[in-house]
Every structure is written in C-alpha cells, then in structure tokens.
C-alpha positions in Angstrom: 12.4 -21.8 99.4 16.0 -21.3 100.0 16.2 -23.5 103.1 14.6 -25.9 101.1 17.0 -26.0 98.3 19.9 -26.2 100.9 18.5 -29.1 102.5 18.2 -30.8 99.4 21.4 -29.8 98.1 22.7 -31.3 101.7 20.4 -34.2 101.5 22.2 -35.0 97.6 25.4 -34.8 98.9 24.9 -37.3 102.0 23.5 -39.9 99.6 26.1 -39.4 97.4 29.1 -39.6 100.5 27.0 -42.8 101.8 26.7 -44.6 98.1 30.6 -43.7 98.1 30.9 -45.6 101.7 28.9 -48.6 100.6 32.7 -49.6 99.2 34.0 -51.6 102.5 37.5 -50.1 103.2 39.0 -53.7 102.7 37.9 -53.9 99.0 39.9 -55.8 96.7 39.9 -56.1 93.4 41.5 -59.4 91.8 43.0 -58.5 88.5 44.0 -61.1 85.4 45.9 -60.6 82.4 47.8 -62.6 79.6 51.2 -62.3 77.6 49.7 -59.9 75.0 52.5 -57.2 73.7 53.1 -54.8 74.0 50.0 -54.3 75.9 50.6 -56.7 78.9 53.2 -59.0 79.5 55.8 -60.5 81.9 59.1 -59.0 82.6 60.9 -62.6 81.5 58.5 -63.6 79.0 57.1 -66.4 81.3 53.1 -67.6 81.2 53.2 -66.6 85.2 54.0 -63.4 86.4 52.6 -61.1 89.5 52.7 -57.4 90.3 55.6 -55.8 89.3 56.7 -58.4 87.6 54.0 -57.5 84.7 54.6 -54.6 82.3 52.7 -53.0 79.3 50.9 -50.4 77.9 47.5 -52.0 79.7 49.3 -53.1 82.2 50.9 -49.5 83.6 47.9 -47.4 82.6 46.0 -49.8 84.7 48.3 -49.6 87.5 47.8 -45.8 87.8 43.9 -45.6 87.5 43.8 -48.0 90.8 46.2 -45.8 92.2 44.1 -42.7 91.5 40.8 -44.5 92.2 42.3 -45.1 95.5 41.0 -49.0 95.3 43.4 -51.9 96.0 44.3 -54.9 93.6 46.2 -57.7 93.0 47.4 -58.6 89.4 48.6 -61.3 88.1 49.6 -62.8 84.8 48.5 -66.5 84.3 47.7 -68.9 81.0 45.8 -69.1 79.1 43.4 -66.8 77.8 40.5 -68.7 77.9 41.1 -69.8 81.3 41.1 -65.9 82.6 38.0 -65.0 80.8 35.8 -67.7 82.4 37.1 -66.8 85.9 36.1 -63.3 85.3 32.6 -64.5 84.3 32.2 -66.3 87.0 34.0 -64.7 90.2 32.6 -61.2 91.4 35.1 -58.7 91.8 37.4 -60.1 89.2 38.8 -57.9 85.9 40.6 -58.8 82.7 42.5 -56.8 80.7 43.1 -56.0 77.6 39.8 -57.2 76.5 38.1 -56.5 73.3 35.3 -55.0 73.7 32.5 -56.1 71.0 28.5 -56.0 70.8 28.3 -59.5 72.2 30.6 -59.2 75.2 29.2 -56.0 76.0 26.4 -57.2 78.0 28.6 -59.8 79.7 30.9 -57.9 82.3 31.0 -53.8 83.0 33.9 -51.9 80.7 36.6 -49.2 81.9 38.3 -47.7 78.5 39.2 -47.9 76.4 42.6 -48.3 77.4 44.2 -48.8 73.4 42.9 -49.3 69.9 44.2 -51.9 67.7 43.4 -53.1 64.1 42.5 -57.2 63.5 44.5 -58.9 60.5 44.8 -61.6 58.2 49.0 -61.8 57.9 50.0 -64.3 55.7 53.8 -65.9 55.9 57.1 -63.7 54.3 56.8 -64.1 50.5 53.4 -65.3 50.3 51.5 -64.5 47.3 48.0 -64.8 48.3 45.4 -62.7 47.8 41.8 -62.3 49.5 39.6 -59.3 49.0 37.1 -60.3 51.7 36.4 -62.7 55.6 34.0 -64.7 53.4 36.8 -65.0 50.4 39.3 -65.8 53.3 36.9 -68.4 54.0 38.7 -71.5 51.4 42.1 -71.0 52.9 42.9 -72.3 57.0 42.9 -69.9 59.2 44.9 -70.1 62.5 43.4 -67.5 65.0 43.6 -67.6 69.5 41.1 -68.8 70.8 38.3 -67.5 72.8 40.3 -64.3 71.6 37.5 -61.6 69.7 39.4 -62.5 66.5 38.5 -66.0 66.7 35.4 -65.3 68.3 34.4 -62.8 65.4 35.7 -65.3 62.7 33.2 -67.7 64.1 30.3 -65.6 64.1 30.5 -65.0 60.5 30.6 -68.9 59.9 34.6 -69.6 59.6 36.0 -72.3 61.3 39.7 -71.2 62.3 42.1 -73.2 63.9 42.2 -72.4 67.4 45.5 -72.4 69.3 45.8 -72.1 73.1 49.1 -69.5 72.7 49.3 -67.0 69.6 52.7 -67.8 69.3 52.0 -71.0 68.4 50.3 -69.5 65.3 53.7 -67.6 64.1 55.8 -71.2 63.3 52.3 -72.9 61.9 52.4 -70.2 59.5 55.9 -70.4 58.3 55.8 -73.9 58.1 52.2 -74.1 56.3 50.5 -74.9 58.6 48.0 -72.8 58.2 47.7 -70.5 55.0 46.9 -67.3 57.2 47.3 -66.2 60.8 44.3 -63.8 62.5 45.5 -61.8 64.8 46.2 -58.1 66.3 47.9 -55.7 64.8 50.5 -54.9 66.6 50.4 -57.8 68.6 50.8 -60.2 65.9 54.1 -59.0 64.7 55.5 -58.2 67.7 55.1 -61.9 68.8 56.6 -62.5 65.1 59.6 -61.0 66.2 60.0 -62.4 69.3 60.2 -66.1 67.4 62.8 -64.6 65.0 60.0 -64.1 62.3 59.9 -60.3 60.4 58.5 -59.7 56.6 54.7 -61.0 57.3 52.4 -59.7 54.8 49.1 -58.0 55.8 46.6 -59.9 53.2 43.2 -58.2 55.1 43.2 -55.9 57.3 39.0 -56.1 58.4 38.1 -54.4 61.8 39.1 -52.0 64.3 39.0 -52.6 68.0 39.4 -51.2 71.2 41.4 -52.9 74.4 39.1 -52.4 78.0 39.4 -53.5 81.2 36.3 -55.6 81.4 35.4 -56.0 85.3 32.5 -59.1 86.4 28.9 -58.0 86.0 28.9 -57.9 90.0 31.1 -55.7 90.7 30.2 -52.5 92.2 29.0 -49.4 90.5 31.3 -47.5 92.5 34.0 -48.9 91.4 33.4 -48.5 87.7 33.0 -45.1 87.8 36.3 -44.4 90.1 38.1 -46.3 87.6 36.6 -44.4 84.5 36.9 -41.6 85.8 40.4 -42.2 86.9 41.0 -43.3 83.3 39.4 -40.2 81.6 41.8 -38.0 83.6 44.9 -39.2 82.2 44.2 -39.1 79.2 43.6 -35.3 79.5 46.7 -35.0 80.8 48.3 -36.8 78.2 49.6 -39.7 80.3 48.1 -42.1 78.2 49.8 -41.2 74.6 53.0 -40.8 76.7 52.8 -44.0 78.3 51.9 -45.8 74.3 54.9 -44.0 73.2 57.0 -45.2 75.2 56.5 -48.8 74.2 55.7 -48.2 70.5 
C-alpha cells in the first residue's frame, strides 16, 4: 500500500513537472495597454509608448508578476482602446490591461486580478446644477462616455445611447464647453485626466457601480500561464507590494 501511494504521489508530480514543461522556453507573451492614469500610462504623455517607457499602478504591478512568473513579455502602449481590445480577441497569446472585468466579458478572454478597483461616475462640469437620482433618469441629458470602454459598454446595455469618443480626454473640453451635459467615466481616472487639461471642481452627479481593473489574457492562451501569473499576483499582495505600489501614485 505504501509503495503504491509513493508511486502515485511520484506519478502526480511527473504530470504536474511535464504540464509545467508544456510552456516552450521561448514563450512570449505580447502585452497592450492604453493612457489610463494613474493606472497605465506613458512617461511623456504620448498615445505610443514601449517598455520602460510605460508607468502605472497596472503597469508596475504587472511588470513584477511576469518577473515572478518567470514568463517573458513585451509591452507596449498604443491608441486607441478599441483597437487593443480587438487584437487581444483575436491574437492568441495577447493581454490587455487594465481591463474591466464584467459578466459579459467574462467569458471572452481568461482574467489575472484584480490588479485595482475603481468606482464609474457621472461628473458633470464645475458649477453645474444638475441633478439625476438614477442611469435611467440620466437617460434625457447627453452623455459623453469612451468607447468600447465597460462604462460605455454598460451604458449601452441598459438602453443609453452615449456619445462615444475615441480619447477620454476628449470628453473633459466637450463637457466644459456643453457639449455634452455629463461625462461617464472612472473614478479616479476621470479627474486625473481633468487635471491634466487644466480642468479641477467637477461635480460627481451619480456615482453607479463599482469595478475591478484585470489583466484580461486571449481565450488561447495557456493554462499555465494564468495560473503563474495569478499566483504571482496573489503573492504580492500578501506581502503588501500591491497597496505600496497604489500608494505611491495616489
């Protein structure tokens, strides 16, 4: 009985060694992000940016689970949005971050995370007096929102029709000039891009779900590498590396 257990206990740990080894040493994983502070961004604010020209909450927490995972990468920061999330769709072995993760991407690509939370808003321009109690109320007013961003897309799914912009920026001067009445966006994000255009004093009219930022990796990719990652992930934030490396950017 106990030779048998050892040979199974043997027998485990060779198909566990040769599942690990199924991941050729040449792997490489192809990495996307986006301008999306503080979370991931380029050093001089440009829409194209590689390596260690890219920092960011996302982007340095990231950095360290490869490291620790022990898989190789190459990131690179490109525009727009949209653009990046079809690739990763589409090419195996691809991975965007900081995706939102929601019930209808979930079965779309494999998640690592999360790697942040955030909050999604309704911010109306400085001085603004308007009120709305609800999405559906929200509804009569326009509504400028990213798109193929999990605001917009969320917005849409509950029959609103925003006005999608290709940069969120671009969503910061259309609502000080009136453009639009209100701007959906993430919270922090939103007024950190505010700031960058000169913009402070936007009012929070609706603050209406919480959300979590993931590395979202293409349905093909590898088990394996999931679960490095993950686990990777799961061990700094034990060791605190994670709410140290927020800190230092909030």
């Amino acid at each position: 009985m106990l030779n048998t257990l050892k040979a199974l206990v043997l027998l485990l740990a060779f198909a566990a060694s040769a599942a690990r080894a199924e991941l050729p040493p040449d792997y490489k994983m192809v990495l996307l992000t986006e301008n999306f502070p503080p979370f991931n961004m380029a050093v001089d604010d440009k829409n194209f940016a590689r390596e260690d020209a890219i920092d960011g909450i996302s982007a340095d927490l990231v950095r360290e689970m490869f490291k620790r995972a022990q898989i190789d990468y190459t990131l690179t920061l490109r525009f727009p949005w949209d653009r990046l999330y079809k690739l990763t769709l589409d090419k195996p072995n691809y991975g965007l971050f900081s995706t939102t993760f929601t019930p209808e991407r979930q079965p779309l690509f494999k998640w690592v995370g999360p790697l942040a939370k955030t909050s999604w808003v309704l911010l109306a321009a400085p001085g603004s007096r308007l009120t709305v109690n609800s999405l559906k109320e929200a509804g009569q007013y326009s509504i400028g929102a990213y798109k193929n961003d999990a605001v917009s897309q969320h917005l849409e799914g509950q029959g609103l029709v925003p006005v999608n912009a290709l940069r969120d920026q671009e969503n910061v001067k259309k609502l000080t000039s009136g453009k639009i009445d209100l701007w959906a966006t993430t919270d922090p994000v939103g007024r950190y891009l505010a700031k960058q255009e000169g913009v402070s004093g936007l009012i929070t009219v609706l603050r209406f779900n919480e959300a979590e930022l993931y590395l979202a990796l293409n349905k093909d990719t590898p088990d394996e590498v999931v679960q490095r990652l993950q686990k990777a992930l799961d061990q700094l934030r034990s060791e605190g590396f994670v709410d140290e490396m927020t800190n230092s950017y909030l």
